[in-house]
C-alpha positions in Angstrom: 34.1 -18.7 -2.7 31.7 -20.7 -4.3 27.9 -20.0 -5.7 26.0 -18.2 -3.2 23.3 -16.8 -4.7 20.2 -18.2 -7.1 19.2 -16.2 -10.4 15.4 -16.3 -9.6 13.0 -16.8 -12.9 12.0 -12.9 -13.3 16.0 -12.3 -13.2 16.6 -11.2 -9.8 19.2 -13.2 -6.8 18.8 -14.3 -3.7 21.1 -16.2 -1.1 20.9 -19.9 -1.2 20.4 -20.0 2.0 17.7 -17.9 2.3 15.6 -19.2 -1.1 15.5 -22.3 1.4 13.9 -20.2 4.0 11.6 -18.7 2.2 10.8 -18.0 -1.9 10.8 -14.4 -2.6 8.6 -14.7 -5.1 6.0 -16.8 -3.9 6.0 -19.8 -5.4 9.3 -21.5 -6.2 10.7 -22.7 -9.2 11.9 -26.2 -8.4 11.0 -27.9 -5.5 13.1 -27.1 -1.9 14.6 -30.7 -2.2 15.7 -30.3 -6.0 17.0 -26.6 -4.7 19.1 -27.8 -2.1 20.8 -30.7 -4.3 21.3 -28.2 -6.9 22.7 -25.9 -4.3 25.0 -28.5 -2.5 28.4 -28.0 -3.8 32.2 -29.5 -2.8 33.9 -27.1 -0.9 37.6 -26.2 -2.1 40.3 -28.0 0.2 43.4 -26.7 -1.9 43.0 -30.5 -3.4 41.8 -30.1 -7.2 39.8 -32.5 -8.2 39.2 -34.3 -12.0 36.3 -32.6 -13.2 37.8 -28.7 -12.2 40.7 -30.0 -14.0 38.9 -30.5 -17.2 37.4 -27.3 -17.3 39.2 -24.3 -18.8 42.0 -23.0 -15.9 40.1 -19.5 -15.7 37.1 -21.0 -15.3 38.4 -23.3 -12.2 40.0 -20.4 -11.1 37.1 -18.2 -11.0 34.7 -19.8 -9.5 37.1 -20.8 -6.4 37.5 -17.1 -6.1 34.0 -15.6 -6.8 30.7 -15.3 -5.1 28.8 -15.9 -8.1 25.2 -16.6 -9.0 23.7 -19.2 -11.0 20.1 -20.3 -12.0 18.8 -23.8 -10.7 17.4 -24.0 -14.0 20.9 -23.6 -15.7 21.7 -27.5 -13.4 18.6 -29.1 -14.5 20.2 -31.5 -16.5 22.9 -32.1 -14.2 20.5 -32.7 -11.7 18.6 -35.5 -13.6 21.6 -37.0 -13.9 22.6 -36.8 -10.3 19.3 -38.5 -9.4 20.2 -41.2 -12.0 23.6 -42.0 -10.2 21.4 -42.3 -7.0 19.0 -44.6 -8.3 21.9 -46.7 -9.6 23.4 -46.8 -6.2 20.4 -48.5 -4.5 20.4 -51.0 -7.6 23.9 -51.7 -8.0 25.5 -55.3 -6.8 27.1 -55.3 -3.4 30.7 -56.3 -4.9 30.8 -53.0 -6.8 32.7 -49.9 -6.1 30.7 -46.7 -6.0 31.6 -43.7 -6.0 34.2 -43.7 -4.0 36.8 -40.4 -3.4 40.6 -41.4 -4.5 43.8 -39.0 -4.1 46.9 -39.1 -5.8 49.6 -36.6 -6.6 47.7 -33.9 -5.2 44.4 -34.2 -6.9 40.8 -35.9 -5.9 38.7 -37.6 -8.5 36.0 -39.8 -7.0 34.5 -42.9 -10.0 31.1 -43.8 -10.5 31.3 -47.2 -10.6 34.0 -50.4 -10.9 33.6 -54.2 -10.6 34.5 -57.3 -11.8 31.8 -59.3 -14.5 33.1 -62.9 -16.3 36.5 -61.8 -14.9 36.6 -58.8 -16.3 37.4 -55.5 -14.3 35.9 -53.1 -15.2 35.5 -48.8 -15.0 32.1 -47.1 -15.7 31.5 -43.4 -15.9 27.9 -42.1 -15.7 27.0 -39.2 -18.8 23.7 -37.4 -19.6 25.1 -34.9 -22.3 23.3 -33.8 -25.8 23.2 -35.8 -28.6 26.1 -33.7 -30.7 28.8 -35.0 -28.2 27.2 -38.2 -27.8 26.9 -39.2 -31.7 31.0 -37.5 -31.5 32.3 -40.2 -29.1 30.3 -42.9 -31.2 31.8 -41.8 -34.1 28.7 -41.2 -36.3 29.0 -38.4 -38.5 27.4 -37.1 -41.8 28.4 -36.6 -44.9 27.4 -35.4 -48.3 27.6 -38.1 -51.4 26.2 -36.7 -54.9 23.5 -39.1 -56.8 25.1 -40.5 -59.8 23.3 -38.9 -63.1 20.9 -36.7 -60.8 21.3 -32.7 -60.7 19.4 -30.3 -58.8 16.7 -28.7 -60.9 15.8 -25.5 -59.1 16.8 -23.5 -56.3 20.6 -22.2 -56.0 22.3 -25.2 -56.4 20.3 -25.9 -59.8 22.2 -27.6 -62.5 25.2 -29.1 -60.1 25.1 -33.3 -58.8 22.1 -33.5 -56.6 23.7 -34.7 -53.3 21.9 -36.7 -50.5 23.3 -36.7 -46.8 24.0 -40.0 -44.8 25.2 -40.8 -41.7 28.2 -43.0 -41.4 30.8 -44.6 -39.1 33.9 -42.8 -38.3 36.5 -42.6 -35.8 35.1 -42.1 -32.3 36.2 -39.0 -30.5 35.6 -38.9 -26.5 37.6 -35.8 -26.0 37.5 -35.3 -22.5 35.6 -37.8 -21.4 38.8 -39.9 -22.7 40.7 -37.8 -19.9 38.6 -38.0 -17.2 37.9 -42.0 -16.7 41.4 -42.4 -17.6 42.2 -40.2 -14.8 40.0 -42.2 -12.8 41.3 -45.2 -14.1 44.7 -44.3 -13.0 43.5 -43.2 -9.4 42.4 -46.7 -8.9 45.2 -48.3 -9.9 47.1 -46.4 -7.3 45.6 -48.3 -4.8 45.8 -51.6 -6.5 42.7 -52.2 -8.4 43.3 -52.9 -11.9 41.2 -52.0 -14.7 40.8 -54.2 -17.8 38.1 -51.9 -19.4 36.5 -48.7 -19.1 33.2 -48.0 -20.6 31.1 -45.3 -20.5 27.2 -45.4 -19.8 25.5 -42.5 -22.2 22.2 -41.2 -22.0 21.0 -38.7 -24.7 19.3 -36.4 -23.2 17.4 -35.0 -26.2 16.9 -38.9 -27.3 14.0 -39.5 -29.6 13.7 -36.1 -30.9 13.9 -35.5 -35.1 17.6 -33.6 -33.9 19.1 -36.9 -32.3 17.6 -39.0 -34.8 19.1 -36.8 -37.6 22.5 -37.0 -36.5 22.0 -40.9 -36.2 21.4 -41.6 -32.3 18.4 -44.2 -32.5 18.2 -45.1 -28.6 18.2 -43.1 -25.9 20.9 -44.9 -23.9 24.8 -46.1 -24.8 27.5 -48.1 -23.5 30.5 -46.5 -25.1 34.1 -48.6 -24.7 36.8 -46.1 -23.6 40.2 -46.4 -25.1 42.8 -46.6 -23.0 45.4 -43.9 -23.2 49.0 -43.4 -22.1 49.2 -43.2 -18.4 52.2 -40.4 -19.3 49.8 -38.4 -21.7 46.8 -38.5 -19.2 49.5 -37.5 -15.5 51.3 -34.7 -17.8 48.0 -33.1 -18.9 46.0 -33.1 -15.3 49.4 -32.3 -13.2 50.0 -29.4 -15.6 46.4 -28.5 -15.1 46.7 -28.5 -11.5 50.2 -26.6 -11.5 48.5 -23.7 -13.1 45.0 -23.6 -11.1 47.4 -24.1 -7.5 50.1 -21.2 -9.4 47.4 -18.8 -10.5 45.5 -18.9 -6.7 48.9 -18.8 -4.9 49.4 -15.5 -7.1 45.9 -14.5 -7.3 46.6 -13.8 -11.4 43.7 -14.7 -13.6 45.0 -17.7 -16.1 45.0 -16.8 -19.4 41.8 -17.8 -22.2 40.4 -21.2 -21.8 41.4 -22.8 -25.0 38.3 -23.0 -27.5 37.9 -26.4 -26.9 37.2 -25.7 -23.3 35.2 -23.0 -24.4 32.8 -24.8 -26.8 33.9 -22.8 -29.7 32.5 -19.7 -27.4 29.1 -21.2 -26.7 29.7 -22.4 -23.1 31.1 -18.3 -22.6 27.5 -17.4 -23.7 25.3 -19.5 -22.2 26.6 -22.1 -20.2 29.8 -20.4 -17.8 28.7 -19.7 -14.4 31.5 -17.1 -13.8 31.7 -15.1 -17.4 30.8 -12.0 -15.4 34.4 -11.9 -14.1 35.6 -12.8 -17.3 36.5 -10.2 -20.0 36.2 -12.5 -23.0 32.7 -14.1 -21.4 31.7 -10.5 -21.0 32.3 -9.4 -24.5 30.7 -12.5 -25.9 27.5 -12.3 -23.7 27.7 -8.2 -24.8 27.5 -9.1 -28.2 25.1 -11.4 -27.9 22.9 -9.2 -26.2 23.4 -6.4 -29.3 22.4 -9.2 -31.9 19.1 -10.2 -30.1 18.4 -6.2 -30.0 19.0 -6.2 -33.3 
């Protein structure tokens, strides 16, 4: 049962299908072809695919078993970026791959994009995320490195080594991403097209603002070399992720706590999950979020 209804600007839902009819309020929000892409969603076959793998079990879960309601505003982004991947389409070189839907051991995951340049096969994966996960698989963090000789001479740090913050290299850090074009990467393989390289095509989508530019991020757009991981690493952790989604709908038992990773650290429960109204931990994070703005 997937998202049937639209969380309308002043708060209240309506059906999908009949926001395209007709807006209740008057004027709509987005424009009726933005609304129906935004509404337009994959229908569960019993196959899961990558990217309901990567999410937190319960979440999967959920939404396959819910009605739930979302606000087109909440895909926005998403949405840019699906408009992206079809601009790219028209664009791309006839001896490309696009976008194609690949099955193997019982779970769907369709690419963005292989072909072969200078004899090199390669894997791209399509990204329009913020700049903190961005500048994370780059590798660019900051740190804090005192002045030699200076102190700070007021405030609550007086007296101490006067520090200055930098941004520096580090060790690049995909997380998931990692998982899911290796995923791919193995999907194609399957059916016998090798991949030398994978590389993933970044845009920032608060690029240019003083918050990118702070945590390094001086263009708006990245190519980003994906590491290749163990085939056995990347099959144990997405057929052990479909076991449990296939167990807990078979059983109809709610999985237990996405992991804080999957979670953000609690802030994809507060603002970002689609289904934390069927969820007690997303509904005792929203509740307490909703006593400290009272407060």
């Amino acid at each position: 049962m997937p998202m049937i209804f639209f969380v309308c600007p002043d708060g209240q839902q309506i059906k999908i299908a009949s926001c395209y009819e007709k807006c209740r309020m008057g004027m709509r929000c987005a424009t009726l072809p933005a609304l129906i892409s935004i509404g337009r969603q994959r229908p569960w076959t019993g196959t899961p695919s990558t990217t309901q793998l990567i999410k937190g079990t319960r979440e999967a879960f959920l939404e396959i078993t819910n009605e739930y309601a979302a606000s087109p505003d909440s895909f926005a982004f998403a949405f840019i970026g699906t408009k992206a991947h079809a601009r790219l389409e028209r664009n791309e070189a006839l001896n490309h791959l696009m976008e194609e839907r690949l099955e193997e051991d019982g779970i769907s995951g369709m690419f963005d994009l292989y072909g072969e340049e200078d004899g090199v096969r390669t894997l791209f994966d399509y990204k329009v995320s913020g700049s903190f996960k961005v500048a994370k698989a780059i590798g660019l963090k900051e740190i804090e490195e005192e002045v030699p000789g200076e102190i700070f001479r007021s405030g609550p740090r007086k007296g101490k080594p006067r520090t200055v913050k930098r941004i520096v290299q580090g060790e690049p850090d995909l997380g998931d991403w990692a998982l899911q074009i290796n995923h791919y990467r193995l999907l194609l393989e399957s059916k016998g097209f090798p991949v030398d390289r994978m590389v993933l095509q970044a845009i920032v989508r608060d690029g240019g603002t003083y918050l990118a530019k702070k945590r390094g991020l001086l263009r708006n757009l990245y190519l980003i070399d994906v590491p290749r991981l163990d085939d056995g690493i990347v099959t144990t952790y997405f057929t052990g992720k479909r076991d449990a989604l296939l167990s807990a709908l078979d059983t109809g038992t709610t999985p237990p706590l996405c992991s804080e990773e999957e979670r953000w650290q609690d802030r994809k429960c507060a603002e970002y999950c689609h289904v934390a109204e069927f969820c007690d931990h997303g509904q005792a994070i929203r509740a307490s979020q909703a006593i400290k703005e009272v407060a």
